[in-house]
N, C-alpha and C positions, 0 to 999 in steps of 0.2 A: 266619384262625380267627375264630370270631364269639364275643363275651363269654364264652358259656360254652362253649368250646373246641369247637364243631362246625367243621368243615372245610369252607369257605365259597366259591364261584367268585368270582373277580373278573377283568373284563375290561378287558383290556390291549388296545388298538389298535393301540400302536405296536410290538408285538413279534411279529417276526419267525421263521419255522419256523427251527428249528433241524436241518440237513442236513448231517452229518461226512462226510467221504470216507475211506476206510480201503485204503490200496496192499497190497495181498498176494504173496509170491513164488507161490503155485502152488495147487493145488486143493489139498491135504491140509493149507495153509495158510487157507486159506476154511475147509477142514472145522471148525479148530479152532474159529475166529473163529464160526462159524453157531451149537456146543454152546454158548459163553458168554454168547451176545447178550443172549438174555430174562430179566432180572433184576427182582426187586422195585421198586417205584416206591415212593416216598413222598408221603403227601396233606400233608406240612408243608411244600411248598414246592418250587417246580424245575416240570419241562413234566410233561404225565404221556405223555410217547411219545418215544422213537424211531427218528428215520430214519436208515439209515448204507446210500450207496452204497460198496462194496465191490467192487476189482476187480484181479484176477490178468493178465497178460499174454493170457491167453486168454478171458475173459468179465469182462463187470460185472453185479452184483447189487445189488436194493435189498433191503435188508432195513428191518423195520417194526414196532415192538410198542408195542400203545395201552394204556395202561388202559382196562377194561369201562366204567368211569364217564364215558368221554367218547367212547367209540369204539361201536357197535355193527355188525353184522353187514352192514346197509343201508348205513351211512358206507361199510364198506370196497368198495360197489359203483361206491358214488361216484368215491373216490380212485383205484378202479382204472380209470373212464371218463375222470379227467384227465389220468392219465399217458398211457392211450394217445392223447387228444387233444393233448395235449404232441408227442408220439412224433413223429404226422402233422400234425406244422404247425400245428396249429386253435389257436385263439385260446381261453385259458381265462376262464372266467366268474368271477368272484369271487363269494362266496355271500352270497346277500340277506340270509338270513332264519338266523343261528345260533344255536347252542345258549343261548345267554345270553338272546336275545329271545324263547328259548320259555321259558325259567323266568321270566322277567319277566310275560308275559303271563298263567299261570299261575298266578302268586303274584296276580296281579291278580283272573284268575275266580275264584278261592279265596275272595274277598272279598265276592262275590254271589249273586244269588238260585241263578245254575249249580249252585254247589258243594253246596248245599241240597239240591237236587232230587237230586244226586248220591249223597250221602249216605242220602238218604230211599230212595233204588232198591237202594241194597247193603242195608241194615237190613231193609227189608224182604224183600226176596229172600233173603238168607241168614244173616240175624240169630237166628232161633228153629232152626237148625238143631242136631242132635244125632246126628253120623256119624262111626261108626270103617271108613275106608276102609285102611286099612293092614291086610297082609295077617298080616303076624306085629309085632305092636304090640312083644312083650317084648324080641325079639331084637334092637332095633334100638339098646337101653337099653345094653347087655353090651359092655363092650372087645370087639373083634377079633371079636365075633358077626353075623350080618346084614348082611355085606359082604362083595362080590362083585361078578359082571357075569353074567350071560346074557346070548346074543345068537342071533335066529333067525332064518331069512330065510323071509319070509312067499309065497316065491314067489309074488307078484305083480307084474305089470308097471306100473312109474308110468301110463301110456296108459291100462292096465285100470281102475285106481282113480279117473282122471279120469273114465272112459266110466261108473262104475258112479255117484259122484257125479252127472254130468249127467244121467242117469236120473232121479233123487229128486232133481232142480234144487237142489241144494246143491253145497257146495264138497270138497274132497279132505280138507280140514283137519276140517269139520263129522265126516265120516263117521273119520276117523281119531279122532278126539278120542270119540265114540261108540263106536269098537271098542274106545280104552282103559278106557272109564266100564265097559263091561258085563265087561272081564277085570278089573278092579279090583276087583267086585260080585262075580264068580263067586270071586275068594280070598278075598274076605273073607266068603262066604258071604249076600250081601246083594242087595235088588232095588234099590238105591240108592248112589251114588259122590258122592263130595267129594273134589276135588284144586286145584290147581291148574296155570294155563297163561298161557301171554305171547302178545304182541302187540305188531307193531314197534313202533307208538305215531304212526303217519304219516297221523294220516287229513285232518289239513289241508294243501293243498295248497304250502302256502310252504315246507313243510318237506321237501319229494322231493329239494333237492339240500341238505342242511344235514348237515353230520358232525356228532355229538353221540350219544348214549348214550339214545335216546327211547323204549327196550323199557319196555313195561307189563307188570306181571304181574296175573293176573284169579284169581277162585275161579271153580270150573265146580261146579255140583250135575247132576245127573243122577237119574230114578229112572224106572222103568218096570215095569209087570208081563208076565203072561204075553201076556195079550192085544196089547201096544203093539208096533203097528209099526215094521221103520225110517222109515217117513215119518214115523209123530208123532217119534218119536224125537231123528230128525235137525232136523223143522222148533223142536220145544221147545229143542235144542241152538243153533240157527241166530239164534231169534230173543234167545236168554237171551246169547249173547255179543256180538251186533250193540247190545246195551243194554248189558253192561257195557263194549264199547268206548267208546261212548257217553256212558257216563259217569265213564271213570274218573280223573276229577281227582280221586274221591276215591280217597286210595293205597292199595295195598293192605297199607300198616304200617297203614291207619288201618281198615280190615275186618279186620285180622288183633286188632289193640287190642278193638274192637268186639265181635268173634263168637268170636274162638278160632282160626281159619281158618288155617292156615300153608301155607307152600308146602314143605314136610318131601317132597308127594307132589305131584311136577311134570312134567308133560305138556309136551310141544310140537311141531309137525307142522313139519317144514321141507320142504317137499316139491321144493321150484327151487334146485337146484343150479345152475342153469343164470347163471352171474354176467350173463349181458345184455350183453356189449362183446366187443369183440379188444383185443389189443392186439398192434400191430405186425403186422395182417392173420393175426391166427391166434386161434381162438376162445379164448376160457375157460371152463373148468370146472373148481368147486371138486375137491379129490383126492376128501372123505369130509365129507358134510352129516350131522352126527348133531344129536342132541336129549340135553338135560341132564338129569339124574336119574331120575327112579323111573320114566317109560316116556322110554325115551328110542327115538325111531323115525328112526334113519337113513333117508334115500330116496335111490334113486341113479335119475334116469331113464334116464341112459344105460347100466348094466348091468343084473345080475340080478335088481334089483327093488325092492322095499320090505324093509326090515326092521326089526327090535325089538331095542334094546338097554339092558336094564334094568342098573341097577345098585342 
């Protein structure tokens, strides 16, 4: 904990993962063991994960649960290419470049002309803005009101949504994040949307095998009239997120302190289900890729499609 009680990383080299082995008589003893695994962690102290192989006379399981703060989505691609490089023999890498040398290096840009220029792109980009993108603002205030799930399936094929992006040389995520700006605008009765959306946070190179927690969250503005095309649309969307990846060292506490901004209303496209490895010469695919709050767009490409599921 740091003076005034923020909850602070520090890095330990000499310690060790910590890996429990747990004997089971039978599957319905597994069962029990699997409901009680995932418990609370605490940030005052202790690991914030873990691992317990678990094994009954007829199979072994690893089971796994990180804290958000230090695990992200991309890590667990990772960890799941070293256990099956484990599996087949191969020789594991130790990782260069961790989570602690990117807050280091960070805290560092923060310190220079970067963070400046950083700052100066959010401010102006979405500093003067004034937009109620929330569809029923009151209900959301009210115990037990305004809560819920929809879910639809947009019958569309992931392949489709690729092929229709490549058309308008943009990405799948561009043109997703556009479908939600203009259904956002249509509830709220408006030619203009204000939300928010994330981004792994990976765009320097050192960081493609580093396990850590490196999701960025962005403000997205959107607005368009009758007249705008999807091309402008999507290129105004294309190039306004490619500059806040760009620059967001500065945080988005610190655009939300600034302008008002919250992430209340959060988008995010996850469209690769597809985890990238075998393991033990059999592929993987995630069960169910969804997306977190106000649009949340499941993709499956290997079934029925795309879809939307709001909560």
């Amino acid at each position: 904990m740091s003076a005034d009680g923020i909850p602070q990383m520090h890095r330990n080299d000499d310690a060790f993962a910590e890996v429990r082995v747990v004997e089971l008589d039978d599957d319905a003893a597994m069962a029990t063991f699997r409901a009680s695994f995932m418990q609370p962690f605490g940030l005052d102290g202790g690991v914030l994960y873990r691992l317990v192989v678990a094994r009954t006379p007829g199979a072994t399981r690893l089971y796994y649960d990180f804290h958000h703060i230090v695990f992200d989505g991309t890590s667990f691609g990772i960890l799941l290419r070293d256990v099956s490089a484990a599996y087949n023999g191969m020789a594991l890498q130790p990782e260069q470049w961790s989570g602690c040398e990117v807050a280091q290096e960070e805290e560092l840009r923060r310190q220079g002309p970067t963070y400046q220029r950083a700052r100066d792109f959010y401010q102006k980009t979405f500093g003067s803005l004034e937009v109620e993108s929330f569809p029923i603002p009151n209900a959301l205030d009210a115990p037990g009101e305004g809560q819920g799930e929809l879910t639809v399936n947009c019958h569309l094929s992931a392949e489709g949504l690729e092929a229709f992006a490549a058309r308008y040389h943009t990405t799948a995520n561009v043109v997703a994040t556009a479908a939600f700006a203009l259904t956002v605008g249509a509830y709220a009765n408006a030619d203009e949307a204000l939300f928010a959306t994330i981004h792994n946070g990976r765009g320097d190179g050192r960081v493609a095998h580093t396990i850590s927690m490196l999701v960025k969250t962005l403000p997205v503005y959107a607005t368009w009239t009758a007249d705008t095309s999807p091309e402008q649309l999507f290129a105004a969307l294309q190039e306004q997120l490619l500059a806040s990846m760009a620059y967001d060292l500065y945080s988005f506490a610190e655009v939300s302190a600034a302008t008002g901004i919250t992430s209340d209303l959060l988008f995010s496209y996850q469209g690769n289900t597809d985890l990238g490895d075998e393991l033990r010469y059999q592929r993987l695919f995630a069960h169910d890729a969804r997306i977190r709050n106000g649009g949340r767009l499941p993709h499956w490409p290997h079934g029925s499609g795309a879809g939307v599921l709001a909560h």
